[in-house]
C-alpha positions in Angstrom: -21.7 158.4 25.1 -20.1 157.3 22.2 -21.4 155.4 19.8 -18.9 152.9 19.5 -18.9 151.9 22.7 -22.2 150.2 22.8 -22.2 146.2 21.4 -23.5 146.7 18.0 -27.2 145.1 17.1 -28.5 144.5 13.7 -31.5 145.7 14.6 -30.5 149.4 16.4 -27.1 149.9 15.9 -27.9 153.8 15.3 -29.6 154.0 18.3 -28.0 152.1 20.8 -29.6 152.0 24.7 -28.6 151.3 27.9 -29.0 147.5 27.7 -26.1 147.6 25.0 -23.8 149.6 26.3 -20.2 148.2 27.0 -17.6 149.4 29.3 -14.0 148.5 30.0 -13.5 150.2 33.3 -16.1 152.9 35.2 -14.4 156.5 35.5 -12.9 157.2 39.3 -15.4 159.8 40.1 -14.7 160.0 43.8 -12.5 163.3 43.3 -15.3 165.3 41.4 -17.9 167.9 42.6 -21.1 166.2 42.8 -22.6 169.2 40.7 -20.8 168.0 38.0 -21.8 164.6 38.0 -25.0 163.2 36.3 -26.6 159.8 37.6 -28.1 157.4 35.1 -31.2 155.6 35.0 -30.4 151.8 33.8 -27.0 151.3 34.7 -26.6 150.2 37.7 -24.3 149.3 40.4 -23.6 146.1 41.8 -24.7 147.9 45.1 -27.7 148.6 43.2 -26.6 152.7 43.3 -27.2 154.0 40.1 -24.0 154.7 37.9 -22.9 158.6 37.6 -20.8 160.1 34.9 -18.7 163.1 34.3 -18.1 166.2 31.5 -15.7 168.2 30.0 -18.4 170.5 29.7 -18.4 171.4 33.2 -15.0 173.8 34.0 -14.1 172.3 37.7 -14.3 168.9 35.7 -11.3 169.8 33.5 -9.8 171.7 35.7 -9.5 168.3 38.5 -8.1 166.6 34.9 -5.5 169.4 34.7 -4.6 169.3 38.4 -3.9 165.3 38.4 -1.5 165.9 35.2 0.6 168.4 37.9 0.2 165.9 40.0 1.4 163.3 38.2 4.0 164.9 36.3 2.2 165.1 33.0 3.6 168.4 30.8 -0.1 169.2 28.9 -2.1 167.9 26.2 -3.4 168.1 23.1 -7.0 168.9 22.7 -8.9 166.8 20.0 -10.9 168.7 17.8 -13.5 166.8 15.7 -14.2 168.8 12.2 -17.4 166.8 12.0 -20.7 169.2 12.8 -18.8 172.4 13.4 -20.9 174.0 10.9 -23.6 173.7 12.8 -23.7 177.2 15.5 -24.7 175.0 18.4 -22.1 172.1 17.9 -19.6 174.4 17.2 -20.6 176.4 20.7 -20.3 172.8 22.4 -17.1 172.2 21.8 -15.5 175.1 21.7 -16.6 175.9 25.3 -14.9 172.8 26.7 -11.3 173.9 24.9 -12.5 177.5 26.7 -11.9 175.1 30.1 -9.0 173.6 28.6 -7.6 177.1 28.2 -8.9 178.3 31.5 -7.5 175.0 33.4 -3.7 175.1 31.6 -3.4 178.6 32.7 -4.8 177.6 36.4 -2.1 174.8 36.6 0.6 175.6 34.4 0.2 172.9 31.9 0.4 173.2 28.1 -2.4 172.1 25.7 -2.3 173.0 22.1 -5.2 171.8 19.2 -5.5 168.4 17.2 -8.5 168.4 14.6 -9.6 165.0 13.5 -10.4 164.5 10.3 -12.2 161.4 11.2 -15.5 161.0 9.9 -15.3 163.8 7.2 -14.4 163.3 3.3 -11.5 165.1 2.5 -12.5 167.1 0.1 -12.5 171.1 -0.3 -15.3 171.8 1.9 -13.4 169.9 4.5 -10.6 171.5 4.0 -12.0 175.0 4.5 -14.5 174.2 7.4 -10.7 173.1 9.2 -8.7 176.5 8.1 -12.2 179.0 8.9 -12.2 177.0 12.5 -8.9 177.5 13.1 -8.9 181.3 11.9 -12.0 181.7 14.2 -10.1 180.3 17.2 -6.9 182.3 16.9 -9.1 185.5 16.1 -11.6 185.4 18.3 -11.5 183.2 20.9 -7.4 183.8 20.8 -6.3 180.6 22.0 -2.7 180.9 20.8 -2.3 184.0 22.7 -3.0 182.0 25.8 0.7 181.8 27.8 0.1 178.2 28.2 -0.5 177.1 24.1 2.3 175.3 22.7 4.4 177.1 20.5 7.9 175.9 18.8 10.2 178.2 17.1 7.5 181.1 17.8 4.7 179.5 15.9 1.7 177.6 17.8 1.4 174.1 17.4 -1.7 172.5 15.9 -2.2 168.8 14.9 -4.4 167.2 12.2 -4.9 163.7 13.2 -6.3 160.9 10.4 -4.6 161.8 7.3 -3.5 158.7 5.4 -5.9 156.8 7.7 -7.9 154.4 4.7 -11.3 154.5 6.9 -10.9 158.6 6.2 -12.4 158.8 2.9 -10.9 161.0 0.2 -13.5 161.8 -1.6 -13.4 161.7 -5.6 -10.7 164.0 -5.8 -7.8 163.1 -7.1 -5.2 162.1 -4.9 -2.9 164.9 -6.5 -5.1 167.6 -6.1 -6.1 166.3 -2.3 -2.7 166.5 -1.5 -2.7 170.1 -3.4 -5.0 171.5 -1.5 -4.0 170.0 1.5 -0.7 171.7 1.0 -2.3 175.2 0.6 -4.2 175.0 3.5 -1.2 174.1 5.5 0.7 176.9 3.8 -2.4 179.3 4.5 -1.9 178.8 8.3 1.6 178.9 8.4 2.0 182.1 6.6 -0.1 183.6 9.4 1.8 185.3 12.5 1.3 185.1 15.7 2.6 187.2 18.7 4.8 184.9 21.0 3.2 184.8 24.3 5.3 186.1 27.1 
């Protein structure tokens, strides 16, 4: 769980438990395979049944999200991508297998998705800027996302979002704001000069 969903104490508020964990509304769960769910220890039902949770990590778990947004009506989504800890080969490996079940689940139902990197978390600064264009390099050239009949494209180009820029709790560093903006706009220039093969 996130972090930021526990009530924050003085005395553990980087290592939150059970006891201070705080939630708005319990996930409907009913509609899952129960090899995907994962029972706690600690939270516990008013029926005294121990609470059980889901993950995008499991493909039938995104693939019952995908099949409510047909459902429902819902066109696709954008898949957050958080730049923080994809350095790191078994982060990166984490989270680039649950867009592999996006992927897997759009083309399944017929729903778009396309990639939003948040910035969130990170200083922009250069290394920030290249872990973002080497990530998104790496998912058009090897794991071929954008080549995926489902990933949004306009005007022939694939769509990718970068969420928290302007955002004052994303720090900028002590760069210059002129030569952040710079480099921003060379990275941004970088990935559009690419091209990429329309999918059919």
């Amino acid at each position: 769980m996130w972090k930021h969903w526990f009530k924050r104490k003085r005395d553990n508020k980087d290592n939150p438990t059970h006891n201070e964990v705080q939630i708005d509304m319990m996930p409907y769960i009913d509609e899952y395979d129960t090899d995907d769910l994962k029972e706690t220890t600690g939270i516990i039902h008013r029926d005294g049944s121990n609470a059980k949770f889901f993950s995008s990590a499991r493909p039938r778990v995104v693939l019952k999200h995908f099949e409510w947004m047909k459902q429902y009506g819902i066109s696709g989504i954008f898949h957050h991508r958080f730049i923080t800890g994809l350095d790191s080969k078994s982060i990166w490996e984490s989270k680039t297998m649950v867009l592999r079940n996006v992927k897997a689940a759009a083309e399944k139902t017929g729903r778009v998705f396309a990639v939003s990197y948040d910035i969130a978390g990170s200083n922009l600064d250069y290394t920030a800027l290249e872990t973002l264009k080497e990530d998104w390099m790496r998912l058009v050239d090897e794991e071929k996302i954008t080549q995926s009949n489902r990933y949004l494209h306009h005007n022939g180009k694939p769509v990718l979002s970068i969420w928290g820029i302007g955002f004052t709790h994303v720090p900028a560093s002590s760069y210059p704001n002129k030569m952040i903006h710079h480099q921003w706009s060379v990275l941004l220039l970088q990935i559009r000069a690419r091209r990429y093969p329309y999918p059919k």
